[in-house]
VOKOL-448126 format. One record per atom (N, C-alpha, C, CB): residue in three letters; residue number from 1; x, y, z; atom name. Coordinates in steps of 0.02 Angstrom, whole numbers. Last residue first. Glycine has a CB too. Example, Ala and Ser with C-alpha at 12.3 -4.5 7.8 and 13.67 -1.06 7.14 Angstrom:
SER|2|642|-112|354|N
SER|2|684|-53|357|CA
SER|2|645|2|394|C
SER|2|704|-30|286|CB
ALA|1|660|-284|390|N
ALA|1|615|-225|390|CA
ALA|1|660|-165|390|C
ALA|1|565|-224|452|CB
// end
This chain:
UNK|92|-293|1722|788|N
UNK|92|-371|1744|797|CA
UNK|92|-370|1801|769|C
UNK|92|-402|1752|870|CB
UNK|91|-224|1564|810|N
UNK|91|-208|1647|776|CA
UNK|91|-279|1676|834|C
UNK|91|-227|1660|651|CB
UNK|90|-111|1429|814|N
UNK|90|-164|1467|843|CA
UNK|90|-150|1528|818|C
UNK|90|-169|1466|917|CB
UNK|89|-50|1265|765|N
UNK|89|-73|1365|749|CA
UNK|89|-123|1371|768|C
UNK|89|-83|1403|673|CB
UNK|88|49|1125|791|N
UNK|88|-41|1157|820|CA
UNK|88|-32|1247|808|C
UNK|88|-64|1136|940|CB
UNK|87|120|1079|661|N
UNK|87|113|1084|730|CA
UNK|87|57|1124|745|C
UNK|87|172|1111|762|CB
UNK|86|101|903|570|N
UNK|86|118|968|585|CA
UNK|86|129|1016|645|C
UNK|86|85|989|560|CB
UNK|85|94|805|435|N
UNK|85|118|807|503|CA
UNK|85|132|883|516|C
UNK|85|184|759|515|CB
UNK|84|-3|718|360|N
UNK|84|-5|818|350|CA
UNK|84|34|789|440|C
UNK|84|-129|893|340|CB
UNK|83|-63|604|258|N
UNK|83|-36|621|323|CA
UNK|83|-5|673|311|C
UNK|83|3|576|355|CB
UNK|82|-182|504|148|N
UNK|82|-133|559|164|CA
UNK|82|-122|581|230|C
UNK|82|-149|615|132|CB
UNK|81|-219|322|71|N
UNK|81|-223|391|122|CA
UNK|81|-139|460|114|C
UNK|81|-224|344|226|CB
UNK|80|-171|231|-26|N
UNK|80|-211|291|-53|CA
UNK|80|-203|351|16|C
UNK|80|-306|264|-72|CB
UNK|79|-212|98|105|N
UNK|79|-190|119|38|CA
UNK|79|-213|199|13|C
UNK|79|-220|64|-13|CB
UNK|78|-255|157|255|N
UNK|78|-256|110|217|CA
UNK|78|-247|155|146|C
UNK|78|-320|63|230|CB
UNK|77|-246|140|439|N
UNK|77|-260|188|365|CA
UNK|77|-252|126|310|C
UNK|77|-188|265|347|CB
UNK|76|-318|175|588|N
UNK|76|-289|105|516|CA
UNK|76|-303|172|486|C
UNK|76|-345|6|479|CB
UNK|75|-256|233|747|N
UNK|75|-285|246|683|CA
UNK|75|-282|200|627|C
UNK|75|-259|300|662|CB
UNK|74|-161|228|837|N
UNK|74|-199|161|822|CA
UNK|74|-248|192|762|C
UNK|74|-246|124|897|CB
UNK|73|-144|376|870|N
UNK|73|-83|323|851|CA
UNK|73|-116|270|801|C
UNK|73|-49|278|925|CB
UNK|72|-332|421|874|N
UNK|72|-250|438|875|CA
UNK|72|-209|396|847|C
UNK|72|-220|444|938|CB
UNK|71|-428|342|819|N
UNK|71|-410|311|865|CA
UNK|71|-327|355|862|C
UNK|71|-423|225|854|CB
UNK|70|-506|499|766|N
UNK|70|-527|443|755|CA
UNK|70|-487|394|808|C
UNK|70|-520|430|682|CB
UNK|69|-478|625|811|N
UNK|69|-572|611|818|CA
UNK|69|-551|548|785|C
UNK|69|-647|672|767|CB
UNK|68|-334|643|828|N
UNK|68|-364|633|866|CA
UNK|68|-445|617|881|C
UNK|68|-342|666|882|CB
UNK|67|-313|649|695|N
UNK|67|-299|574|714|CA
UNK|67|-320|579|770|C
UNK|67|-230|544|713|CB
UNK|66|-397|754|584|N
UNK|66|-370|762|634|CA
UNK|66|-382|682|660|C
UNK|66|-397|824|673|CB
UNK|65|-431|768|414|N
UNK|65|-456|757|495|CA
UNK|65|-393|713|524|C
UNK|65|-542|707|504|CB
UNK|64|-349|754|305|N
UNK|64|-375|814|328|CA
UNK|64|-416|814|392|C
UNK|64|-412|841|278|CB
UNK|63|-301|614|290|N
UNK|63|-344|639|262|CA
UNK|63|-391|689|254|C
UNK|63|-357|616|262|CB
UNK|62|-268|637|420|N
UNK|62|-279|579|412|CA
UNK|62|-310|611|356|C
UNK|62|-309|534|462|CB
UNK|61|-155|738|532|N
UNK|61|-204|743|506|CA
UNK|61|-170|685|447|C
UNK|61|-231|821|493|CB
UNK|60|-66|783|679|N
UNK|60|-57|729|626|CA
UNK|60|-138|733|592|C
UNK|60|-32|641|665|CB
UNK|59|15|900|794|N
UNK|59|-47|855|763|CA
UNK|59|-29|832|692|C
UNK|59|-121|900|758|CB
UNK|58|100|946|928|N
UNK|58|105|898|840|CA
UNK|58|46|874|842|C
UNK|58|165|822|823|CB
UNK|57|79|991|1031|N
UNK|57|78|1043|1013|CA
UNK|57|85|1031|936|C
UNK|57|123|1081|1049|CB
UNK|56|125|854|1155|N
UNK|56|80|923|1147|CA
UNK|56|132|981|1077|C
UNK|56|76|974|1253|CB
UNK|55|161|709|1039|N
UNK|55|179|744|1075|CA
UNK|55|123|821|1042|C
UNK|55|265|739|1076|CB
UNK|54|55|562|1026|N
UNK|54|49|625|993|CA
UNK|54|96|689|1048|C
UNK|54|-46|641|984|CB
UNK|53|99|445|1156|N
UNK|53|51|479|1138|CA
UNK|53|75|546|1085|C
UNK|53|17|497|1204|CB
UNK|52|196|362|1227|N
UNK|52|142|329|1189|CA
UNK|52|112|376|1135|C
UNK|52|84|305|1238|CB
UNK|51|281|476|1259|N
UNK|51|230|453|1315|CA
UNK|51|174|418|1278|C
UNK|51|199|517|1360|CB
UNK|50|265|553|1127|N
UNK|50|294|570|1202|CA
UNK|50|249|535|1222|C
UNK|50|300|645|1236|CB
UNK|49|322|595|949|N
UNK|49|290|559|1018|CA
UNK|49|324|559|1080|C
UNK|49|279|490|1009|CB
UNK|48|416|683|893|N
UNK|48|320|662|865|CA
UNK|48|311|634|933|C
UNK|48|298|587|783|CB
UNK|47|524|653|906|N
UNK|47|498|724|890|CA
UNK|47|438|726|894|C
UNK|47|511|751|832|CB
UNK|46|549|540|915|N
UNK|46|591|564|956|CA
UNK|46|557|632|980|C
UNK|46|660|569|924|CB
UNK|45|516|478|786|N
UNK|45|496|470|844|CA
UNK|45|482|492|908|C
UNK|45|511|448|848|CB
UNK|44|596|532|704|N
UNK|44|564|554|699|CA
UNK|44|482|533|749|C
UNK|44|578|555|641|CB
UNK|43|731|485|694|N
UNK|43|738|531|737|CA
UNK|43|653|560|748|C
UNK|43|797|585|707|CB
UNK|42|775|419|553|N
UNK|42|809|466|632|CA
UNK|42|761|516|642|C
UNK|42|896|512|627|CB
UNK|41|724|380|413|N
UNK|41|743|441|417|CA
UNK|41|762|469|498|C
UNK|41|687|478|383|CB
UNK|40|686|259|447|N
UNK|40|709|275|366|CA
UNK|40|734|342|391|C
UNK|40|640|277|294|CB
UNK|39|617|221|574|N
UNK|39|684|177|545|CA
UNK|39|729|207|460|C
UNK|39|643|85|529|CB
UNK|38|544|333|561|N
UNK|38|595|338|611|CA
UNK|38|636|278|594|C
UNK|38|568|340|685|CB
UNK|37|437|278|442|N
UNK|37|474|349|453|CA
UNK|37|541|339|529|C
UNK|37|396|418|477|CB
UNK|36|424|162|522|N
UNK|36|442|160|470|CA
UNK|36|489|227|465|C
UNK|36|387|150|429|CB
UNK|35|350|222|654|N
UNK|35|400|166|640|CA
UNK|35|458|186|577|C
UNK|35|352|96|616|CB
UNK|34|238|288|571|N
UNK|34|294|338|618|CA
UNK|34|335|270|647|C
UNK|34|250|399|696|CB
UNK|33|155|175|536|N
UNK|33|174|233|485|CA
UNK|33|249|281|529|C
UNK|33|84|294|473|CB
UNK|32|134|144|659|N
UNK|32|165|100|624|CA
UNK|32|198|121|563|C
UNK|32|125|56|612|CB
UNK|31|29|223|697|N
UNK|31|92|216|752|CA
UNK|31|170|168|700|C
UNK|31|50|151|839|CB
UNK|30|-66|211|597|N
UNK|30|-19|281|621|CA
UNK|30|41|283|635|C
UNK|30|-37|312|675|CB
UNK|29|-75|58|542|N
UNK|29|-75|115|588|CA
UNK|29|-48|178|576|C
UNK|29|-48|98|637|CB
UNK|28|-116|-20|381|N
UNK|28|-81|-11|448|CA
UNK|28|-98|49|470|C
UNK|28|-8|-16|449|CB
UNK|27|-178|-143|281|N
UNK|27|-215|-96|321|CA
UNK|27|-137|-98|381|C
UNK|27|-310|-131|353|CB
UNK|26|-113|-231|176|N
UNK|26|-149|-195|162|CA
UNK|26|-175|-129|219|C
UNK|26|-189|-237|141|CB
UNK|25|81|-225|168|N
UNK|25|19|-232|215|CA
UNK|25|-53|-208|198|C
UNK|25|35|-196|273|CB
UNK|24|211|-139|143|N
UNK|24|182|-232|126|CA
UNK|24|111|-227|164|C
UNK|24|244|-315|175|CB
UNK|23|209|20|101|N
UNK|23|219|-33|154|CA
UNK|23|171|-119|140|C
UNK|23|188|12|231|CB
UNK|22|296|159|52|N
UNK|22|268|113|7|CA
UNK|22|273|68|66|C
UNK|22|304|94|-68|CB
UNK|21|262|324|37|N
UNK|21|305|281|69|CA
UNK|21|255|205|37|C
UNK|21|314|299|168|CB
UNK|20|299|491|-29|N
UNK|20|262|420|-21|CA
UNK|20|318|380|4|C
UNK|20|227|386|-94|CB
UNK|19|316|671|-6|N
UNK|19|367|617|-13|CA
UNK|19|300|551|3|C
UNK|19|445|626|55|CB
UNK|18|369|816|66|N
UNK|18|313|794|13|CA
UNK|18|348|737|6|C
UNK|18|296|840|-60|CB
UNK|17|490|876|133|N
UNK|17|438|932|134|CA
UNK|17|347|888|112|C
UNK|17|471|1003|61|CB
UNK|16|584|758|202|N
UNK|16|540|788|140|CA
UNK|16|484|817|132|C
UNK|16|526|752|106|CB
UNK|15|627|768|380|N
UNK|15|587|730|317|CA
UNK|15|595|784|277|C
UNK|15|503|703|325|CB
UNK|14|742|837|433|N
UNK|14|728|752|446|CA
UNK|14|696|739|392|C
UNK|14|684|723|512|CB
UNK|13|732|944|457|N
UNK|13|795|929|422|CA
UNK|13|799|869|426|C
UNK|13|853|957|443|CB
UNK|12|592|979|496|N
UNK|12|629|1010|425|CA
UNK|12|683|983|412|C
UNK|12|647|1083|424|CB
UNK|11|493|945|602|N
UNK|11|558|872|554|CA
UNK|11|583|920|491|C
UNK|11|500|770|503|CB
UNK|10|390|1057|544|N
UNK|10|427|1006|602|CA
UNK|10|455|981|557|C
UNK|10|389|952|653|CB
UNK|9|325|1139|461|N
UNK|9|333|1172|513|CA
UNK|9|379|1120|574|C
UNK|9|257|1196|531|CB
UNK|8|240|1030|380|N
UNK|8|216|1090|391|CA
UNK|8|259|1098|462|C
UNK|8|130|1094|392|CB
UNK|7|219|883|289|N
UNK|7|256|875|348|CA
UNK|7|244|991|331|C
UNK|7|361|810|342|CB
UNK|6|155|752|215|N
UNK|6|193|791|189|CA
UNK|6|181|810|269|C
UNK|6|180|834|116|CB
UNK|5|142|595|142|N
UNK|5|152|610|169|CA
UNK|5|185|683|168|C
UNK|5|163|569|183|CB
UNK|4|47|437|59|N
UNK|4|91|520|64|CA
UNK|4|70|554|104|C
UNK|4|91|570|8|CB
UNK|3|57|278|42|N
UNK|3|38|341|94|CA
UNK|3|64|388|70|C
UNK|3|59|341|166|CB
UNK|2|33|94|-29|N
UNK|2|57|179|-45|CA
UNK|2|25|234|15|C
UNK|2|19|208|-135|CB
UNK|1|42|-59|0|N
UNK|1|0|0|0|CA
UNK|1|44|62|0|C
UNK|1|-47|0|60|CB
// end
């Protein structure tokens, strides 16, 4: 299965601004998607998660919704999806 992946404001000198990843499996995780990324590219574990969990202030969007309204980490995705790693903007 195929994912793309693009990245806003974090991991600038770790990931590719825009970039697919290609994984044997029909249906995987979030948590499993950020494996991969941290065995291919350092470090990106390190940056993204704390404590099992979405470190405060990185959100991860699933196809433009947010990984937190569906199972965070444990999220399935599946072939075709998109991931927007980024960090939380606030304005007003």
């Amino acid at each position: 299965m195929q994912i793309k992946i693009a990245r806003i404001g974090v991991l600038d000198d770790t990931l590719p601004s825009s970039f697919e990843i290609d994984i044997d499996k029909e249906q995987t995780t979030v948590n499993e998607v950020m494996d991969v990324l941290d065995r291919e590219y350092g470090g990106v574990k390190d940056e993204l998660i704390w404590n099992r969990a979405l470190s405060p202030g990185c959100r991860i969007l699933l196809n433009g919704r947010s990984i937190d309204g569906y199972r965070g980490l444990k999220t399935v995705m599946r072939d075709g999806d998109r991931l927007l790693i980024t960090i939380l903007i606030n304005g007003g």
